[in-house]
N, CA, C and O atoms as CSV, one atom per row, in Angstrom:
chain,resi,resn,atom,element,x,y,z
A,1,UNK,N,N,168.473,97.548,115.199
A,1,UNK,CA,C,167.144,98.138,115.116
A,1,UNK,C,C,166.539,97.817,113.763
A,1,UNK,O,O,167.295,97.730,112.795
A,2,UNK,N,N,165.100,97.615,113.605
A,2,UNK,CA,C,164.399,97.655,112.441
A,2,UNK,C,C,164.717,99.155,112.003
A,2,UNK,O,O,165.397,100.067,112.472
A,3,UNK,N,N,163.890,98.979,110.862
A,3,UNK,CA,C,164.207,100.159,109.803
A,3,UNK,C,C,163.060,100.962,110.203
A,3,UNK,O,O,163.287,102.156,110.008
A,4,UNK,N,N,161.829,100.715,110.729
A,4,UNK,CA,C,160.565,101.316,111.476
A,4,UNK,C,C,161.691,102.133,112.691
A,4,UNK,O,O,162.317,103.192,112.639
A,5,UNK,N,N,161.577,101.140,113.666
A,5,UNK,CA,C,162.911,101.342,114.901
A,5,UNK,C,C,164.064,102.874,114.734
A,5,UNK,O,O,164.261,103.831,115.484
A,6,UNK,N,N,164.612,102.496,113.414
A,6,UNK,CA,C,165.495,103.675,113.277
A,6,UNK,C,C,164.942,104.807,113.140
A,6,UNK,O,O,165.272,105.735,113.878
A,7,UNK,N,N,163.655,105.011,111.830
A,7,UNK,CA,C,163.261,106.050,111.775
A,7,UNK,C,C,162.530,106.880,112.884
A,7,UNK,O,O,162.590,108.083,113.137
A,8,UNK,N,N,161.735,105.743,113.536
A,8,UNK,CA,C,161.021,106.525,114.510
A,8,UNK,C,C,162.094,107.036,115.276
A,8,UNK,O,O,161.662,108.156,115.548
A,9,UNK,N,N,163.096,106.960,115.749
A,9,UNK,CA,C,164.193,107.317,116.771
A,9,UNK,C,C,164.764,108.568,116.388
A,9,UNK,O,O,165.244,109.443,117.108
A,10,UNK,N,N,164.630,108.518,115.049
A,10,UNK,CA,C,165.339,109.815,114.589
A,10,UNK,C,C,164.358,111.007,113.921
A,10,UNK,O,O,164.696,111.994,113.269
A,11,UNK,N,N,163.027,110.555,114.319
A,11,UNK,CA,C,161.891,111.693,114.367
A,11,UNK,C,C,161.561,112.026,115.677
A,11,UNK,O,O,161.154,113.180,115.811
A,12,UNK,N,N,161.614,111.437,116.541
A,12,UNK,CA,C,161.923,111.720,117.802
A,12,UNK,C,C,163.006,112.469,118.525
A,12,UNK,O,O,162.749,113.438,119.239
A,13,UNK,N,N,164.452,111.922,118.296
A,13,UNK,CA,C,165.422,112.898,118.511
A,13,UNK,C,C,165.285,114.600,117.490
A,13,UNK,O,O,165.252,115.695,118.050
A,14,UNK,N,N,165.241,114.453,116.325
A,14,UNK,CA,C,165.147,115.411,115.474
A,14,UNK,C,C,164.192,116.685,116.267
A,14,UNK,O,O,164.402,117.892,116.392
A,15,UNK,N,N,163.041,115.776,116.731
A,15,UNK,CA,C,161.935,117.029,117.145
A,15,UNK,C,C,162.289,117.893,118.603
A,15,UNK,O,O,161.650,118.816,119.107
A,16,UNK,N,N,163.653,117.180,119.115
A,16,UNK,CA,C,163.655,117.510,120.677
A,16,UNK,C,C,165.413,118.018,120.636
A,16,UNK,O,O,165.959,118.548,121.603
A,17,UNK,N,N,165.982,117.777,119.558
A,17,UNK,CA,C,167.874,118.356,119.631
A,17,UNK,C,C,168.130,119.433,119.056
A,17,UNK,O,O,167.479,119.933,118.139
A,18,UNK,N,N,169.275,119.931,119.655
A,18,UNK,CA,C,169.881,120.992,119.305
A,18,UNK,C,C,170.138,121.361,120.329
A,18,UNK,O,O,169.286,121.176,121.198
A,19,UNK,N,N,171.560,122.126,120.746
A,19,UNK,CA,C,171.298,123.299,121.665
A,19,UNK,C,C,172.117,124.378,121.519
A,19,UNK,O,O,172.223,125.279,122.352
A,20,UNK,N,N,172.868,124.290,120.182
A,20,UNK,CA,C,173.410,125.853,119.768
A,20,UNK,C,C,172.493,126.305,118.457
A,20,UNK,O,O,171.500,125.591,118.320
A,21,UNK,N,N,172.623,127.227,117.590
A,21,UNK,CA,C,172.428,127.614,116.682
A,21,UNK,C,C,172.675,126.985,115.617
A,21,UNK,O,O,171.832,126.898,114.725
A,22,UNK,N,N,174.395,126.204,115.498
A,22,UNK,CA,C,174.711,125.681,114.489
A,22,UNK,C,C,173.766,124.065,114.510
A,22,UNK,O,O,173.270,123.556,113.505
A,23,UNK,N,N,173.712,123.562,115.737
A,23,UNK,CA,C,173.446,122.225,115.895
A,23,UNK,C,C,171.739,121.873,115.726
A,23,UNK,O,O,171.116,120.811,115.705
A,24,UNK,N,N,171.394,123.090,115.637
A,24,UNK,CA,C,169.738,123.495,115.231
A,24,UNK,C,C,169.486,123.239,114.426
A,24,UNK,O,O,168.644,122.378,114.168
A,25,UNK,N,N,170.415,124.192,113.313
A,25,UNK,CA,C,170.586,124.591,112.050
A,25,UNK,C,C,170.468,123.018,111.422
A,25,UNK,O,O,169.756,122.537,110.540
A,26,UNK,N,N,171.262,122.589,112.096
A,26,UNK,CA,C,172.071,121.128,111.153
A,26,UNK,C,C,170.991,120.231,111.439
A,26,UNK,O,O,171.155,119.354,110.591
A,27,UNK,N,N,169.858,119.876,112.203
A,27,UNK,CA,C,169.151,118.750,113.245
A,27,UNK,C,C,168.018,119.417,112.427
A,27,UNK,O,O,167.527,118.647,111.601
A,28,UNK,N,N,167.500,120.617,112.452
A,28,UNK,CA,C,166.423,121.189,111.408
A,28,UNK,C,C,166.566,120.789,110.239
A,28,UNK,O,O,165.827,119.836,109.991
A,29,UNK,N,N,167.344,121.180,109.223
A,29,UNK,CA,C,167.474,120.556,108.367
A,29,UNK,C,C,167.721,119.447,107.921
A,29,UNK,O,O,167.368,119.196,106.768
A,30,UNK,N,N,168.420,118.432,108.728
A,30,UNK,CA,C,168.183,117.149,108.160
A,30,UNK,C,C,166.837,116.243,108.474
A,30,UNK,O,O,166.463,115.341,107.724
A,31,UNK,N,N,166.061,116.678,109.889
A,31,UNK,CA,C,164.444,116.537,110.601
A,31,UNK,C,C,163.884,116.568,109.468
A,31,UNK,O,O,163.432,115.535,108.975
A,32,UNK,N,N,163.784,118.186,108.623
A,32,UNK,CA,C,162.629,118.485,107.794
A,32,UNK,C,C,163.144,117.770,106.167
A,32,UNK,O,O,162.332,118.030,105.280
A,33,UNK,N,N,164.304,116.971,105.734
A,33,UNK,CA,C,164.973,116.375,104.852
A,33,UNK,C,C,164.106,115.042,105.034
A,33,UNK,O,O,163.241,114.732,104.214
A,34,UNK,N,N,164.343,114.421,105.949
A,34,UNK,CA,C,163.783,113.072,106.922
A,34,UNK,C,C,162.320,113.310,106.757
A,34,UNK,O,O,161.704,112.504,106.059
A,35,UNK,N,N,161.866,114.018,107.145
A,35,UNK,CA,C,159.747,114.557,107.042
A,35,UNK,C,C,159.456,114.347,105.477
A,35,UNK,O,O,158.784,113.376,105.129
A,36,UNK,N,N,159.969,115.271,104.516
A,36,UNK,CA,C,159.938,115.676,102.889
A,36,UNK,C,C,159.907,114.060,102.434
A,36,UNK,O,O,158.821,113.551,102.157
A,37,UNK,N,N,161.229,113.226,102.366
A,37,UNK,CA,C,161.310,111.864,102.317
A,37,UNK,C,C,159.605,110.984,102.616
A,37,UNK,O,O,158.743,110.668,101.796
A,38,UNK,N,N,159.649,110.813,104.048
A,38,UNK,CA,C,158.494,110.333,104.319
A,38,UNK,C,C,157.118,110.554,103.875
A,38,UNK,O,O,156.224,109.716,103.752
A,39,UNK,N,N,157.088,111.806,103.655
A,39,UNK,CA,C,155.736,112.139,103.309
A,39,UNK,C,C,155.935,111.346,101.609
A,39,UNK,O,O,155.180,110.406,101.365
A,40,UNK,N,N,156.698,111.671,100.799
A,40,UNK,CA,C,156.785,111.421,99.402
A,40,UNK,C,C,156.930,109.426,99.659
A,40,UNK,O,O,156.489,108.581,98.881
A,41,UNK,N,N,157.268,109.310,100.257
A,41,UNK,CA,C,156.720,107.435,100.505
A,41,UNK,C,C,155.369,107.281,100.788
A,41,UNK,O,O,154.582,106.492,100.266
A,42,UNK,N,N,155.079,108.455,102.034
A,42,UNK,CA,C,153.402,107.799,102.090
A,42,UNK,C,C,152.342,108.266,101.679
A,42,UNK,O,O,151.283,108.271,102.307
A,43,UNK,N,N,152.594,108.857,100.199
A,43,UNK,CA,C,151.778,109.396,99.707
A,43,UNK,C,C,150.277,108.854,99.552
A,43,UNK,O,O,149.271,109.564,99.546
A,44,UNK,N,N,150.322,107.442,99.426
A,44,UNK,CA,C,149.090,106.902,99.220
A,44,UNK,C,C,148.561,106.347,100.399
A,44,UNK,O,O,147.620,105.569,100.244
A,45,UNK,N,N,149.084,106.645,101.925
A,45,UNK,CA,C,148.293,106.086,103.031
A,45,UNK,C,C,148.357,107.785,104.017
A,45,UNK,O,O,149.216,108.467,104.575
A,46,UNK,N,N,146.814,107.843,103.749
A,46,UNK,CA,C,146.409,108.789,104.349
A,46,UNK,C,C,146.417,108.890,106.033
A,46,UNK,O,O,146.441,109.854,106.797
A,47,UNK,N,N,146.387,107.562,106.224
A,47,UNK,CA,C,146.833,107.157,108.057
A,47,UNK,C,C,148.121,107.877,108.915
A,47,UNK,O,O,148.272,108.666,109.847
A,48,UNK,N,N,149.021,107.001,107.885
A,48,UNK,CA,C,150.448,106.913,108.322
A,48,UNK,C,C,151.195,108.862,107.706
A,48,UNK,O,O,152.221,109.460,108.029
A,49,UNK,N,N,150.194,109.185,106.882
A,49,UNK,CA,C,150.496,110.611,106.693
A,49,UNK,C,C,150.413,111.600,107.480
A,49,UNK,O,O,151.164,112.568,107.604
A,50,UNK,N,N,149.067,111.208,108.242
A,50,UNK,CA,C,147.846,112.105,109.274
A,50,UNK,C,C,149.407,111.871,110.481
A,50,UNK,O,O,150.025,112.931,110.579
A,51,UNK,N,N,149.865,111.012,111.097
A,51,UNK,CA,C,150.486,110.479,112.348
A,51,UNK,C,C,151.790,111.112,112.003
A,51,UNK,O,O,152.335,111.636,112.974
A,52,UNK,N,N,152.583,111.221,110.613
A,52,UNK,CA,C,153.444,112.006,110.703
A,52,UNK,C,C,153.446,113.151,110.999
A,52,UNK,O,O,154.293,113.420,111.850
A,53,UNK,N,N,152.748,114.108,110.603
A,53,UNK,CA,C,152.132,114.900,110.629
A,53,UNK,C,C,151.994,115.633,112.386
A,53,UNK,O,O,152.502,116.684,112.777
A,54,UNK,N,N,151.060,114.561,113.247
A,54,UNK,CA,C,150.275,114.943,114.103
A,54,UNK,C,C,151.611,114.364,115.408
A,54,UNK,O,O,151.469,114.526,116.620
A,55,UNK,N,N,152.665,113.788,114.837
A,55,UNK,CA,C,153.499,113.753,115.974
A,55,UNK,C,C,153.977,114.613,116.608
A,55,UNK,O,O,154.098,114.251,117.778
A,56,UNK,N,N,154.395,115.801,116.399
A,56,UNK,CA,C,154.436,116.581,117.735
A,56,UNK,C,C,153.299,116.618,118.562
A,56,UNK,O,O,153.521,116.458,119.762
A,57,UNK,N,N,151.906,116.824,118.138
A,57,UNK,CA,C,151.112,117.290,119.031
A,57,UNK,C,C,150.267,116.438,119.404
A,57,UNK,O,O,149.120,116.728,119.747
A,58,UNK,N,N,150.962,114.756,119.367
A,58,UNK,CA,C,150.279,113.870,120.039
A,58,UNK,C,C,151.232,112.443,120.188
A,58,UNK,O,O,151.066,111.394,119.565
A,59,UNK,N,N,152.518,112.819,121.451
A,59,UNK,CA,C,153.408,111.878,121.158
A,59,UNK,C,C,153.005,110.592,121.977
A,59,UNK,O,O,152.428,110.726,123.056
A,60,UNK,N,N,153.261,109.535,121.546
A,60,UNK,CA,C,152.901,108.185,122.021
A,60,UNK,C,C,151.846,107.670,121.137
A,60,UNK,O,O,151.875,106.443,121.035
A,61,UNK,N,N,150.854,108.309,120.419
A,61,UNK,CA,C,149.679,107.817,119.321
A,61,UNK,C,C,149.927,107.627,118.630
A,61,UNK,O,O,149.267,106.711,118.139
A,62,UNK,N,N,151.030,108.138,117.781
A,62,UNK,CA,C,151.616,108.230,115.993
A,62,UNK,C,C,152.266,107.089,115.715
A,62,UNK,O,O,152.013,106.439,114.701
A,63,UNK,N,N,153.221,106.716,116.644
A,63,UNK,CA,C,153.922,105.310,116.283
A,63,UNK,C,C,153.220,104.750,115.513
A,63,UNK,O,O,153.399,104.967,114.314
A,64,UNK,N,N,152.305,103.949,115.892
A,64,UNK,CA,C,151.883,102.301,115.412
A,64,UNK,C,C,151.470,103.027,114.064
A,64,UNK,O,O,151.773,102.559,112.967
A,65,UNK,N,N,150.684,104.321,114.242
A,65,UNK,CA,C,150.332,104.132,112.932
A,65,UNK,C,C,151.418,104.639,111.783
A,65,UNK,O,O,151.266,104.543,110.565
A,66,UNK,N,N,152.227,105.041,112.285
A,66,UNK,CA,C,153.122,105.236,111.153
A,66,UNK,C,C,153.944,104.401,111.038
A,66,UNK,O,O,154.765,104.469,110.123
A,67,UNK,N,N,153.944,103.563,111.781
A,67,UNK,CA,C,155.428,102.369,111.860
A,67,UNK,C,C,154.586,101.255,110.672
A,67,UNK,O,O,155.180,100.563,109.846
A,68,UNK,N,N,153.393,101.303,110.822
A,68,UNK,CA,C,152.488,100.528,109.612
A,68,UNK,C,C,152.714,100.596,108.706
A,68,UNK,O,O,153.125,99.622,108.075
A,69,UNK,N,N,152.493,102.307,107.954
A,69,UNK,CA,C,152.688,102.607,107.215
A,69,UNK,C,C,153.930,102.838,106.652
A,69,UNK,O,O,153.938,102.931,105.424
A,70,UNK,N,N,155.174,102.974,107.342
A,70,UNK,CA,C,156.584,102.513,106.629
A,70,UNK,C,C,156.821,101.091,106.201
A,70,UNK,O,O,157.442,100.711,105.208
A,71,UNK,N,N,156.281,100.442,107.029
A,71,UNK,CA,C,156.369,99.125,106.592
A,71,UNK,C,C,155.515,98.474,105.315
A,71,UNK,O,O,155.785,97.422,104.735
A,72,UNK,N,N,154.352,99.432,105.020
A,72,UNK,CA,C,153.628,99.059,103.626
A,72,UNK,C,C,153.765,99.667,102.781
A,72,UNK,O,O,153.259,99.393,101.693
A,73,UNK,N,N,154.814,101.150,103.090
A,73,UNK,CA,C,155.129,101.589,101.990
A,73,UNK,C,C,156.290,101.381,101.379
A,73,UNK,O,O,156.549,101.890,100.288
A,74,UNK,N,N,157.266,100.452,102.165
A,74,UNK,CA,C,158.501,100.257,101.834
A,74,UNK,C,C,159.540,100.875,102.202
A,74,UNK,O,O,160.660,100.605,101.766
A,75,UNK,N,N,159.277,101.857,103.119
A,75,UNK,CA,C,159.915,103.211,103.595
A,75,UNK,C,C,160.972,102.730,104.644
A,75,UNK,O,O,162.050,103.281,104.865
A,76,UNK,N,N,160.431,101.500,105.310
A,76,UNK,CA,C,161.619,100.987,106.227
A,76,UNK,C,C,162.793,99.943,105.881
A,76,UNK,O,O,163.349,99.256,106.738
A,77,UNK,N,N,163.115,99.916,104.406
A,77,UNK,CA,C,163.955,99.355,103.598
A,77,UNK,C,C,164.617,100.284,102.633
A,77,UNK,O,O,165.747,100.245,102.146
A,78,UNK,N,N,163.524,101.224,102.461
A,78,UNK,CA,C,164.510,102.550,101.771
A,78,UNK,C,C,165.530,102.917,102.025
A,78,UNK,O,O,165.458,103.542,103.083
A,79,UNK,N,N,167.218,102.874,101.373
A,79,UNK,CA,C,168.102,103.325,101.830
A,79,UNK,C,C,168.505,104.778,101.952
A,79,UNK,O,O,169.302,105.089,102.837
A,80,UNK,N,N,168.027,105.667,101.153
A,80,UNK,CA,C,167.857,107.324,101.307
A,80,UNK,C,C,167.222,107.253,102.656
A,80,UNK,O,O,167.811,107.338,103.733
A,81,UNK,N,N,165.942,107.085,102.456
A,81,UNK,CA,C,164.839,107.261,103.548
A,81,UNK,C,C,165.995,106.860,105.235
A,81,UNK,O,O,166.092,107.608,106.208
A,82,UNK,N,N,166.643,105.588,105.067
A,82,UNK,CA,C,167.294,104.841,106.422
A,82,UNK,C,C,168.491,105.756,106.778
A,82,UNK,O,O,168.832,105.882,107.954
A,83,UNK,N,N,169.267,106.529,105.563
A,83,UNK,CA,C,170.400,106.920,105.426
A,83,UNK,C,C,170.457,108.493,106.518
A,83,UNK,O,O,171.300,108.928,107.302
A,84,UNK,N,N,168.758,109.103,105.941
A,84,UNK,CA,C,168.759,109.846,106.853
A,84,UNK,C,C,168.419,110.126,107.816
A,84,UNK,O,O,168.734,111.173,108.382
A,85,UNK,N,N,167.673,109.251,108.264
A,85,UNK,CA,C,167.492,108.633,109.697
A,85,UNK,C,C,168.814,108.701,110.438
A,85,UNK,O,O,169.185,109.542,111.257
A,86,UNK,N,N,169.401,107.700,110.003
A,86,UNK,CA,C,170.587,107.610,110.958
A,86,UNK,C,C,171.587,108.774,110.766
A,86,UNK,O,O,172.478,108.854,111.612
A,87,UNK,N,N,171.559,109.802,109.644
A,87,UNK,CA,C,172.424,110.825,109.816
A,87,UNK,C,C,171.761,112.335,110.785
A,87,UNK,O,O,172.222,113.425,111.123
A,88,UNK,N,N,170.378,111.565,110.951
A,88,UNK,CA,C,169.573,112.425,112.137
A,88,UNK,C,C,170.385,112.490,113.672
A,88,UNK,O,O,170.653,113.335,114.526
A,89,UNK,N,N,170.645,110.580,113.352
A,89,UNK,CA,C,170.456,110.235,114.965
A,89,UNK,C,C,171.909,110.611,115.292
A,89,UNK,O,O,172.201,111.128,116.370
A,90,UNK,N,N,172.916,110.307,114.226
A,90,UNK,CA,C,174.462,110.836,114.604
A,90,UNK,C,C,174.415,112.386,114.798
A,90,UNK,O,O,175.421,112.797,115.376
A,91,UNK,N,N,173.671,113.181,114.526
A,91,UNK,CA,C,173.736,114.593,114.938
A,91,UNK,C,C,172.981,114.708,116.326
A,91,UNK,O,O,173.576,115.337,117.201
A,92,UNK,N,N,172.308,114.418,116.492
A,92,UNK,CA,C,171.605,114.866,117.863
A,92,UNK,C,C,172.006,113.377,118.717
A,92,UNK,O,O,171.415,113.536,119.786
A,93,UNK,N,N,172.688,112.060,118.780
A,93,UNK,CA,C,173.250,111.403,119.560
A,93,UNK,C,C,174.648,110.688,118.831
A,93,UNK,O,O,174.876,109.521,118.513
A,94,UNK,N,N,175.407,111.854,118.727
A,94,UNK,CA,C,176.851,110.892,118.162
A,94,UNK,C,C,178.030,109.580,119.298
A,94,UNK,O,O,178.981,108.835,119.059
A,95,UNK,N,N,177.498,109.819,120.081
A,95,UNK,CA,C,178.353,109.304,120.673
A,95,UNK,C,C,177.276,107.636,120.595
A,95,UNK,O,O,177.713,106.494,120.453
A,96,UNK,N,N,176.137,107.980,120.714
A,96,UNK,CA,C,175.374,106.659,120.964
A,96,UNK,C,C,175.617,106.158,119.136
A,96,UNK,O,O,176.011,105.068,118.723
A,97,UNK,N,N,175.274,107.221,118.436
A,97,UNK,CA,C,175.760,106.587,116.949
A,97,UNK,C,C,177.414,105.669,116.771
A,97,UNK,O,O,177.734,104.759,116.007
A,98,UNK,N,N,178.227,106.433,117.898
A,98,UNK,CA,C,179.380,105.996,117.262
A,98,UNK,C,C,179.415,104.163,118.088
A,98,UNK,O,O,179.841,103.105,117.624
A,99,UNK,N,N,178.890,104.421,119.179
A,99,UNK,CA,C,179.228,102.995,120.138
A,99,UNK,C,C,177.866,101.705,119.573
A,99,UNK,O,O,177.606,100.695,120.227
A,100,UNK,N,N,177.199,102.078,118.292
A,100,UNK,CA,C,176.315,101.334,117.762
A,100,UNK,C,C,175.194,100.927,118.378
A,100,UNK,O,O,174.739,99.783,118.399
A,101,UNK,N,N,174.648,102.155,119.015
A,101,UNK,CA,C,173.106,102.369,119.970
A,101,UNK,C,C,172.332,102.265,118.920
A,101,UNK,O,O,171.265,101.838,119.361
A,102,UNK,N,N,172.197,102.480,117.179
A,102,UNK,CA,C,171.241,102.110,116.316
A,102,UNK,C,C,171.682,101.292,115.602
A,102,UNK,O,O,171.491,101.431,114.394
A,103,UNK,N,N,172.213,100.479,115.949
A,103,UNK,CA,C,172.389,99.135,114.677
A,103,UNK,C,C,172.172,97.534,115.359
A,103,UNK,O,O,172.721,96.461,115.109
A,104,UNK,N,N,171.217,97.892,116.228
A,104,UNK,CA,C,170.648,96.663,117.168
A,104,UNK,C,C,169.518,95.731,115.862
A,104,UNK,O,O,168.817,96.422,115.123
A,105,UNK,N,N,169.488,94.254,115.746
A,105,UNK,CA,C,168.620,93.919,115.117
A,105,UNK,C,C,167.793,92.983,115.661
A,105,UNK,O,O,168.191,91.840,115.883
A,106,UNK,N,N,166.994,93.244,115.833
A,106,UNK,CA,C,166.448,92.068,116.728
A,106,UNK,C,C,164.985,91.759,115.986
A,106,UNK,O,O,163.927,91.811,116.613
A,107,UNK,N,N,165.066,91.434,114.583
A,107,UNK,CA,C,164.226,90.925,113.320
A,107,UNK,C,C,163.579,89.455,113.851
A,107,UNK,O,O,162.414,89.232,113.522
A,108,UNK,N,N,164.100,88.718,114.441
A,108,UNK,CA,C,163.692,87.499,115.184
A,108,UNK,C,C,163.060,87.230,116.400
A,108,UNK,O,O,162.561,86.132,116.645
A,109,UNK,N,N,163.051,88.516,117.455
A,109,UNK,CA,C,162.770,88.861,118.672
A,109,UNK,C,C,161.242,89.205,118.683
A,109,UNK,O,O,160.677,89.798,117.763
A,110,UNK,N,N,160.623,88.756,119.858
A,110,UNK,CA,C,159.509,89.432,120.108
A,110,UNK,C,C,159.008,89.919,121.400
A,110,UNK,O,O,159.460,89.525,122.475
A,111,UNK,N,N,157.817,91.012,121.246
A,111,UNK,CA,C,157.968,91.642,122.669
A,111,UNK,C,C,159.376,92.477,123.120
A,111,UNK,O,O,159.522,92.855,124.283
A,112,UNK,N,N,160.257,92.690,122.216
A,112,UNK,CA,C,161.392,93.730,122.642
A,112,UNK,C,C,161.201,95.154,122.316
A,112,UNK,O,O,160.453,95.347,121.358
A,113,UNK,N,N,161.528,95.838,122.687
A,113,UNK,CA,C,161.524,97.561,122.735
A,113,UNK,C,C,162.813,97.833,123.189
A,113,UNK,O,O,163.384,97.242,124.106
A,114,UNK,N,N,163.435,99.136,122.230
A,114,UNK,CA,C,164.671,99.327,121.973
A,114,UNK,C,C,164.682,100.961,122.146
A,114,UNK,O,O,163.733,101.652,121.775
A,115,UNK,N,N,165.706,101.422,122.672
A,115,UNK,CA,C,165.522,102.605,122.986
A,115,UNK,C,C,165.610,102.611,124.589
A,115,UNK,O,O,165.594,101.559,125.227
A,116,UNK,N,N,165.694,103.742,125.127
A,116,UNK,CA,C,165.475,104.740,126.376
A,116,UNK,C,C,164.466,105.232,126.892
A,116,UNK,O,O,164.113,106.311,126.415
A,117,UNK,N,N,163.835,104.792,127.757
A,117,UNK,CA,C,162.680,105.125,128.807
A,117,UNK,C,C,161.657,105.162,128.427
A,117,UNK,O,O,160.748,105.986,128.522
A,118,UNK,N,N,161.823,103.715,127.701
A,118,UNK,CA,C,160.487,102.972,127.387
A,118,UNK,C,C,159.841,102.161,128.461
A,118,UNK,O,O,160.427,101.812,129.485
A,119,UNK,N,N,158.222,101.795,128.083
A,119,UNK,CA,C,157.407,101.043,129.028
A,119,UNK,C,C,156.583,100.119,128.097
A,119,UNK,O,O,156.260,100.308,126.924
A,120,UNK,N,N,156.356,99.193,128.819
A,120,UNK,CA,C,155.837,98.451,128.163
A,120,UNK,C,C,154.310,97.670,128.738
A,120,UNK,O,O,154.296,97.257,129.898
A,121,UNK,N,N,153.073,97.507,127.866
A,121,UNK,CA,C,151.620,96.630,128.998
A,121,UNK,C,C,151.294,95.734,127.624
A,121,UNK,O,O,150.960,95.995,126.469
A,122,UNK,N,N,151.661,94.195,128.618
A,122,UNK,CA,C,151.486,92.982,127.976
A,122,UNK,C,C,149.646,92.982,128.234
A,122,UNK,O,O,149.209,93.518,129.252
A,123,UNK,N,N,148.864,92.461,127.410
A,123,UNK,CA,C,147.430,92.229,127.544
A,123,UNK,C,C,147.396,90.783,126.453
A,123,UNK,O,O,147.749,90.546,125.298
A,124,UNK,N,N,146.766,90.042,127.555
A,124,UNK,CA,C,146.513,88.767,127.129
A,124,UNK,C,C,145.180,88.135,127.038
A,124,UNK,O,O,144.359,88.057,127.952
A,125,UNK,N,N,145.060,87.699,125.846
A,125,UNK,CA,C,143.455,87.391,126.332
A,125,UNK,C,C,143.196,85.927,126.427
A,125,UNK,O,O,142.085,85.517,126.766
């Protein structure tokens, strides 16, 4: 996975796991660890701030614009920033963490989408 790829996966899982108290506990706090991070990268793009922000209450819109904005802020090369991403995604999917469901790279690929019960509309002009 890109470093866009990871994070978004693990703002996504973060906003939807848990299902005891402890596993809340643990998925909350590293979610809102993961949020704190991001925001302090995109401090200077008011876009990619607004979309962090507005992802719960508008899922499928926020991507692009925040996947932009990690990528111009440097945020998807950050190793803190990546570190806790993926210590998101091993709490709310360890088993997919352990069999290497996020360490796909496909930096050379195009037109691929990575992840689970995705869709995709090619438009050509």
């Amino acid at each position: 996975m890109t470093g866009v790829e990871v994070i978004i996966a693990a703002l996504v899982a973060g906003a939807t796991a848990g299902s005891t108290d402890v596993a809340k506990t643990a998925v909350t706090d590293t979610y809102l660890g993961l949020k704190n991070l991001l925001r302090s990268r995109l401090a200077n793009r008011p876009s990619a701030r607004e979309a962090l922000n507005a992802r719960e209450t508008e899922p499928g819109r926020w991507q692009a614009a925040l996947g932009d904005g990690l990528t111009e802020s440097g945020a998807d090369t950050d190793e803190q920033v990546l570190a806790a991403a993926r210590r998101l995604l091993e709490l709310t999917d360890p088993d997919g963490a352990r069999a290497g469901k996020y360490q796909v790279d496909a930096s050379q690929a195009k037109g691929v989408q990575v992840g689970d019960h995705n869709s995709q509309t090619n438009t050509f002009n």
